[in-house]
C-alpha positions as CSV (number, residue, x, y, z in Angstrom):
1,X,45.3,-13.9,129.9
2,X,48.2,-12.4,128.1
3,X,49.1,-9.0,128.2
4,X,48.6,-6.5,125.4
5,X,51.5,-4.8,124.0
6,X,51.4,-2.1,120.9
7,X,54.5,-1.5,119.5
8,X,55.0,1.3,116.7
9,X,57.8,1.2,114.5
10,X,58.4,3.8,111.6
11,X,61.0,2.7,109.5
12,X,63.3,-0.7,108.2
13,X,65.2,-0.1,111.2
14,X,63.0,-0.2,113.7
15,X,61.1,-2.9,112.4
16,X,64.0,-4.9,112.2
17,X,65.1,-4.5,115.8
18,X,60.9,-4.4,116.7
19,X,60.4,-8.2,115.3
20,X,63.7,-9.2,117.6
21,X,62.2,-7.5,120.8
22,X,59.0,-9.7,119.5
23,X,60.7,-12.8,119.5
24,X,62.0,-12.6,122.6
25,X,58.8,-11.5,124.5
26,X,56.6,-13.9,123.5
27,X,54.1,-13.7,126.6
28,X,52.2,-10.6,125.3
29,X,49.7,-9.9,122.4
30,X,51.4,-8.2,120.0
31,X,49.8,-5.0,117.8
32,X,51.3,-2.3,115.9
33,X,52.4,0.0,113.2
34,X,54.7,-2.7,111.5
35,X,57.0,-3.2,108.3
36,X,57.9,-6.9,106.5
37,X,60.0,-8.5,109.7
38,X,57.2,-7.5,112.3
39,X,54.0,-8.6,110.5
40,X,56.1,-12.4,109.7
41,X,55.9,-12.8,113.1
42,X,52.2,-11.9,113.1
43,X,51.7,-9.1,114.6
44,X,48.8,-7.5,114.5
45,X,49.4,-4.5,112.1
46,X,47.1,-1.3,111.8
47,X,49.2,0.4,109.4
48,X,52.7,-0.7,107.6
49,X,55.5,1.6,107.5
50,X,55.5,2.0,103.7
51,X,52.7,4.4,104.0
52,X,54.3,7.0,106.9
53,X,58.1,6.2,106.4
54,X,60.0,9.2,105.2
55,X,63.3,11.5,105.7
56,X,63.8,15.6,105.8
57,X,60.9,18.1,106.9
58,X,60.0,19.1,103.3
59,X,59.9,15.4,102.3
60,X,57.2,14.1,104.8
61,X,54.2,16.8,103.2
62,X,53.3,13.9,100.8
63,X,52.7,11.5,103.4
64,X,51.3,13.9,105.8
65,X,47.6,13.0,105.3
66,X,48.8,9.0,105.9
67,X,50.5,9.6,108.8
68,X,47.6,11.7,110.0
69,X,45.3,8.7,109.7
70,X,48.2,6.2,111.0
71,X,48.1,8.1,114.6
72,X,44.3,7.7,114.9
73,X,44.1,4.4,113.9
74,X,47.0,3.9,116.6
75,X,45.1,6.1,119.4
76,X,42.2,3.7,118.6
77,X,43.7,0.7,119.2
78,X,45.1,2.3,122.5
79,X,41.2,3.0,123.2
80,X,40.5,-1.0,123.2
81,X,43.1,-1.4,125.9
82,X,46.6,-1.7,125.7
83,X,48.8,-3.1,128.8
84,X,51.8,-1.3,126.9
85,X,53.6,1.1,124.6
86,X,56.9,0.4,123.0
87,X,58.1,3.0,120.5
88,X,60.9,2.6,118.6
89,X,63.0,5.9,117.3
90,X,60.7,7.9,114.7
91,X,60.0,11.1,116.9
92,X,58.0,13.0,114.8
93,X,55.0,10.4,115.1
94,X,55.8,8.5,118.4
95,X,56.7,11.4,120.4
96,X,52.9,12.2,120.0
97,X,51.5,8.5,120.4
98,X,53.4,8.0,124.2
99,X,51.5,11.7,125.1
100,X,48.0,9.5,124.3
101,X,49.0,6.1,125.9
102,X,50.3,8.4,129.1
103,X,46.7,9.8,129.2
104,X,45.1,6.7,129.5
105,X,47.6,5.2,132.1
106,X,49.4,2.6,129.6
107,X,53.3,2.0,130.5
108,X,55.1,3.4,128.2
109,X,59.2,2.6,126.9
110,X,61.1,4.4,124.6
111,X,63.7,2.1,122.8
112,X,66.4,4.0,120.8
113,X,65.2,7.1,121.8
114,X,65.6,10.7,119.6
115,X,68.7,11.6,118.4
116,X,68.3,14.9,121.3
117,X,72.2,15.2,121.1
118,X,72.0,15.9,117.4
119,X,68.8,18.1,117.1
120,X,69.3,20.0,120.7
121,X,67.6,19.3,123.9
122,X,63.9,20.6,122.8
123,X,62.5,17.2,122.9
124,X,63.9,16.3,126.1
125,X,61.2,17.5,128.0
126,X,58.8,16.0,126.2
127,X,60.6,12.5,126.1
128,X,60.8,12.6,130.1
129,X,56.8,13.6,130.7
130,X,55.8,10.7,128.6
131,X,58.2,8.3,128.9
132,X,58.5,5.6,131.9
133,X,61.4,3.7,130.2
134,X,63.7,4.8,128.1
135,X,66.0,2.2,126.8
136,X,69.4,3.8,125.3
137,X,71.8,2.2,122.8
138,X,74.7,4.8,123.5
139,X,76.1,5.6,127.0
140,X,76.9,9.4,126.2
141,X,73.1,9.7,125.9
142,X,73.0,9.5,130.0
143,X,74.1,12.7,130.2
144,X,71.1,14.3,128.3
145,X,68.8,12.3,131.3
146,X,70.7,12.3,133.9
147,X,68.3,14.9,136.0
148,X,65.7,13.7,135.0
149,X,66.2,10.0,136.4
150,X,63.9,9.3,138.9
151,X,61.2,7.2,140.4
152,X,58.7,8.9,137.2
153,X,61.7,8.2,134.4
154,X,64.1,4.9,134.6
155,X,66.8,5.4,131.9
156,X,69.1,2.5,131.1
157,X,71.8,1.6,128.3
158,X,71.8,-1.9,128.1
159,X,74.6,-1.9,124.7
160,X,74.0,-1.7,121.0
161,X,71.2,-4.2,119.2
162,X,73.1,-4.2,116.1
163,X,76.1,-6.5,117.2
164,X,73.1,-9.2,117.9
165,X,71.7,-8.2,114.3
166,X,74.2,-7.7,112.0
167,X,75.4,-11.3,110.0
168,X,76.1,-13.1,107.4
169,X,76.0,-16.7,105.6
170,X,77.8,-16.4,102.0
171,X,81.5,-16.8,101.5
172,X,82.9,-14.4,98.5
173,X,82.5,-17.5,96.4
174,X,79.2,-18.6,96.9
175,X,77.9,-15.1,96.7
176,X,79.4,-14.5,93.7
177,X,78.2,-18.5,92.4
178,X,74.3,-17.5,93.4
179,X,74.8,-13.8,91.3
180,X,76.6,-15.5,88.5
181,X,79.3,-13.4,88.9
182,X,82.6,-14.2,87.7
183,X,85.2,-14.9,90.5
184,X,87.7,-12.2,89.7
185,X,85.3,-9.6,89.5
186,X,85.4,-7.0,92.5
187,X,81.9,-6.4,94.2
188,X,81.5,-2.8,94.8
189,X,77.9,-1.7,96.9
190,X,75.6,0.6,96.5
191,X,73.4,1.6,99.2
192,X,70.8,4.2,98.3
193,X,68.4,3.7,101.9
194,X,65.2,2.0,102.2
195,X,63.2,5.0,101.8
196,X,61.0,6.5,98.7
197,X,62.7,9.5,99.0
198,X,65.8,8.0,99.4
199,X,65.9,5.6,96.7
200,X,64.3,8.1,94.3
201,X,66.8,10.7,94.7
202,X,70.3,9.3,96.0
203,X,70.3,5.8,93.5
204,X,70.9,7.5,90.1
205,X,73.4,9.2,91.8
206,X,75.1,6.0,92.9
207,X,74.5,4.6,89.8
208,X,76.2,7.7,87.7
209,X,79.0,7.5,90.2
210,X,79.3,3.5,89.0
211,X,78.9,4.3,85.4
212,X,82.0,6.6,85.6
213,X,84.2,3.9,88.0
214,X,83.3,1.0,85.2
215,X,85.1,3.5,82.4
216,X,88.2,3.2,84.8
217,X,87.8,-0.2,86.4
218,X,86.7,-2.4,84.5
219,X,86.9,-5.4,87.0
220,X,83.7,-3.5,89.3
221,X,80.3,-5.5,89.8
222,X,77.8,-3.3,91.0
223,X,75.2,-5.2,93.6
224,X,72.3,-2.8,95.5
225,X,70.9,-4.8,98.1
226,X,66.9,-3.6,98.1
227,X,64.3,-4.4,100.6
228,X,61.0,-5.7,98.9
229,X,58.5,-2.7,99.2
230,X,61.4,-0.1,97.6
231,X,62.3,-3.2,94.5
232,X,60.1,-1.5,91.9
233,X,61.2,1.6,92.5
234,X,65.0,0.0,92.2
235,X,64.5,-1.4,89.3
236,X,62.8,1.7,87.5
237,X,66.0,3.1,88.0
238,X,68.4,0.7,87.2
239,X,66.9,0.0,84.0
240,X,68.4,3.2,82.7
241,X,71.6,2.1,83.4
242,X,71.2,-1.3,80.9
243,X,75.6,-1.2,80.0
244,X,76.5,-1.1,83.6
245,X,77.6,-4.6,85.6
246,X,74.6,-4.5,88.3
247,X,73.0,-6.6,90.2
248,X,69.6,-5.8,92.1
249,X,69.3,-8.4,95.3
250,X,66.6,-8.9,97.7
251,X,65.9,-11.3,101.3
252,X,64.6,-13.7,98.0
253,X,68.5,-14.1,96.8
254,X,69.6,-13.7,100.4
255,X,68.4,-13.9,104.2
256,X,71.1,-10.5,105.1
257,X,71.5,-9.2,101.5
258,X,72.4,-5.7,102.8
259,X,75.0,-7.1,105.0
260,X,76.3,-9.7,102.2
261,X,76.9,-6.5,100.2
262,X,78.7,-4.9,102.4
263,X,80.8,-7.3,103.7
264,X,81.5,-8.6,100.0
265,X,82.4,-5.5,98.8
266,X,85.8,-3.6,98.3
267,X,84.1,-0.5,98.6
268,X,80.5,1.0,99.1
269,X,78.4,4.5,98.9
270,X,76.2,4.0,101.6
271,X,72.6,6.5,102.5
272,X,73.3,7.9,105.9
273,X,71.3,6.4,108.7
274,X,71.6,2.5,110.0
275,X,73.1,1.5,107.7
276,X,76.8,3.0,107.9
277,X,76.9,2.0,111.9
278,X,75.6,-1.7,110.6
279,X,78.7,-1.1,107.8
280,X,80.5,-0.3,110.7
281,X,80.5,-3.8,112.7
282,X,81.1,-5.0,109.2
283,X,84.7,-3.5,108.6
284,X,84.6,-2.8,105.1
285,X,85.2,0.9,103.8
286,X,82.7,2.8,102.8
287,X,81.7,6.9,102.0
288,X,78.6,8.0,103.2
289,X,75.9,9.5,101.2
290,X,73.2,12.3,101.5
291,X,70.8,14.3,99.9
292,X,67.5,15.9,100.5
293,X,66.2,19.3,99.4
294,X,67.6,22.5,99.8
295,X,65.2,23.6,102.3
296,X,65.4,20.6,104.5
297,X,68.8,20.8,104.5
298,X,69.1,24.8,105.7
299,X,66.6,23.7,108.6
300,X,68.5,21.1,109.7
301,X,71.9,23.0,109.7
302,X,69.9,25.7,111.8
303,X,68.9,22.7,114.1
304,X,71.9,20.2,114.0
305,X,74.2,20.6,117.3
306,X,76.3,18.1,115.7
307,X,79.7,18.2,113.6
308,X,79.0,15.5,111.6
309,X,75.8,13.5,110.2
310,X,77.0,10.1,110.0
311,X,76.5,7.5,113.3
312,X,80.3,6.5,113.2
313,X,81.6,10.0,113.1
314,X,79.4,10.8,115.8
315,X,80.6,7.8,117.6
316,X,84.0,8.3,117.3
317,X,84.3,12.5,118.0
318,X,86.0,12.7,114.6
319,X,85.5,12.1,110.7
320,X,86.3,8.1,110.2
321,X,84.1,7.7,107.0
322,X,83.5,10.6,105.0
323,X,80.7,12.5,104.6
324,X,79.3,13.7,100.7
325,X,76.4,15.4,101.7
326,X,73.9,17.6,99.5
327,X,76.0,19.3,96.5
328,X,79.2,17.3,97.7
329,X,76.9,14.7,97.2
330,X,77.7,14.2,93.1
331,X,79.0,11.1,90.8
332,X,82.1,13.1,90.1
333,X,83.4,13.6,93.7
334,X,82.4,10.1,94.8
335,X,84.0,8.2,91.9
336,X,87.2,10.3,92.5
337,X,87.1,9.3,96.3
338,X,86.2,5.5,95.6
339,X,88.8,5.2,93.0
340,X,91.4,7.1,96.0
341,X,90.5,4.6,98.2
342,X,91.0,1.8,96.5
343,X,94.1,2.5,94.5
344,X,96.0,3.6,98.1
345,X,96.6,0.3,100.4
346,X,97.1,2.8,103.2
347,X,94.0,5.3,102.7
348,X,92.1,1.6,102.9
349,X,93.8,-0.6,105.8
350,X,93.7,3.1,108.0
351,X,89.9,3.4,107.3
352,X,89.5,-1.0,107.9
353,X,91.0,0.0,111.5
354,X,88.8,3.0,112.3
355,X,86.0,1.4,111.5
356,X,87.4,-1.5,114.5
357,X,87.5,1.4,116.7
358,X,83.4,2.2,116.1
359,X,82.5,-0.9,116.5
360,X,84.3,-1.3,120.1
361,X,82.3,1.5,121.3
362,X,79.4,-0.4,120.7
363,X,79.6,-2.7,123.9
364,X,79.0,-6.2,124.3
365,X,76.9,-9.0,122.5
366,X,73.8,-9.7,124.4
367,X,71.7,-6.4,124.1
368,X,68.3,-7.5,122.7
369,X,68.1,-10.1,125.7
370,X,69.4,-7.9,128.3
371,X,66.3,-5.4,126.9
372,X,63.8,-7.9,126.5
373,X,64.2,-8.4,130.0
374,X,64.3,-5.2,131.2
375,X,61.1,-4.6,129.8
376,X,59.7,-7.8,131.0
377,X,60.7,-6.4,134.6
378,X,59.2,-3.3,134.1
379,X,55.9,-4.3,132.6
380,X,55.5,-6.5,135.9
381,X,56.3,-3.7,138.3
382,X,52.5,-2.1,139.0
């Protein structure tokens, strides 16, 4: 009889490195709080992210009451008997489903654990009491466990998934064939998140910012690569934008249409989060991107141990892609900066080699195997 394994995801992300974990562990049932990539695979799915996804503190009151009823439907699924938990980033709701599964003896991992460098060491503790395995994708993060390794915690960093993950297919030419787009156009990308909250606030934004690059360059094609649940949303905002060159893309057009983007692109505006590290191992410039409300914002500065918000910065110790963030955050100042970019062969073949440097400190191919197997190992050990 196969062993059952609940695995709660609670964003694109996660989902996306949840259905390659999946794939690779094919000896257990599988159940879960899933998005698109996990339920193709058919797991068993008691709630899809759409419903609980969101980012900021002010931002998640809306889906409060769904997230509510997401954690009981999970805890009742733990009820019927669960062999083991795999939780994947998203603290705010997974933090509390590892305290349940601990209670009722399940084994518990925690892949890409909380950013607790970022937000301080407050969750620490709480990672540690329910956590048997926590899986790391960066090797700094040891030092945040290192005292707490030991026969009740198992920490490893096994490299970073995204170097498996992140692909493409198209050549310039074909991309440009499928979007009938003419060949001497430039593609330019614009990123907005795979969020609600994101796509609703930060993609007129990126759109204004295009509107005012078109007046000046004339040879930009806008593309904004959109996952399937956040296309109606998408395209409720682009349609205010009829006069602009843009193109809205999904995985019908394209099996990696955020990485064709980005790799097709001169130049991209791109939401914090995943996204700029995966733009990262890509190697084409880009300016990240953020906004949520004021109040949000003035937590996090309160909370943030950190000098910088984006993954690569973080990475790296110093600002390789720059930041727009909240008021900085405007069409003006990101046109200006695009149009800097791209109009100084320096400024761009300098950023094309920092981003080299991120990538390196990223380890090795091989990751998602090296932690299937890991947790294959552990889920054996009684």
């Amino acid at each position: 009889m196969r062993k059952k394994a609940f695995i709660s995801v609670g964003e694109v992300s996660g989902d996306m490195y949840g259905a390659q974990l999946v794939k690779r562990l094919p000896e257990f049932e599988w159940v879960g709080i899933t998005g698109s990539n996990l339920e193709k695979l058919n797991v068993k799915s008691i709630e899809n992210i759409e419903n609980i996804s969101v980012v900021g503190l002010t931002e998640v009151i809306p889906k409060y009451r769904n997230i509510k009823i997401a954690l009981k439907k999970a805890i009742e699924e733990l009820d019927k008997g669960v062999d083991l938990l795999i939780v994947i980033d998203f603290p705010g709701f997974n933090l509390k489903l590892l305290k349940e599964a601990k209670k009722r003896g399940i084994k518990t991992v925690y892949f890409i654990a909380p950013q607790v460098w970022a937000w301080g060491k407050g969750r620490v503790s709480k990672i540690v009491e329910n956590t048997d395995l926590l899986i790391s994708i960066f090797p700094f993060e040891k030092n945040f466990y290192k005292e707490y390794i030991g026969k009740n915690f198992k920490f490893l960093y096994l490299g970073h998934p995204l170097l498996d993950i992140v692909k493409t297919k198209e050549t310039e030419d074909s991309f440009k064939n499928k979007l009938g787009i003419n060949k001497s156009r430039k593609i330019f990308g614009l990123l907005a998140g795979s969020r609600e909250s994101e796509v609703k606030v930060l993609l007129p934004i990126l759109l204004k910012t295009a509107s005012l690059l078109h007046k000046v360059e004339k040879s930009l094609y806008f593309v904004i690569p959109s996952t399937d649940n956040q296309l109606k949303n998408v395209l409720s905002v682009v349609k205010n934008f009829s006069k602009l060159p843009v193109k809205v893309i999904t995985k019908k057009d394209f099996t990696y249409p955020s990485y064709e983007v980005m790799e097709k692109s001169v130049f991209s505006l791109i939401a914090s989060g995943t996204a700029t590290l995966e733009a990262s191992i890509i190697g084409k410039p880009f300016a990240l991107v953020y906004k949520v409300s004021p109040l949000t914002f003035w937590i996090g500065k309160k909370l943030v141990s950190v000098k910088y918000l984006g993954l690569p910065n973080i990475i790296s110790g110093k600002e390789v892609i720059k930041e727009f963030l909240q008021e900085d955050c405007n069409p003006v100042n990101l046109a200006n900066y695009s149009l800097k970019v791209l109009s100084n062969s320096d400024i761009y073949l300098e950023l094309q080699e920092n981003l080299k440097t991120v990538k390196s400190k990223l380890g090795e191919k091989g990751t998602l195997d090296r932690v299937a197997n890991a947790i294959r190992k552990f889920s054996k050990v009684k």
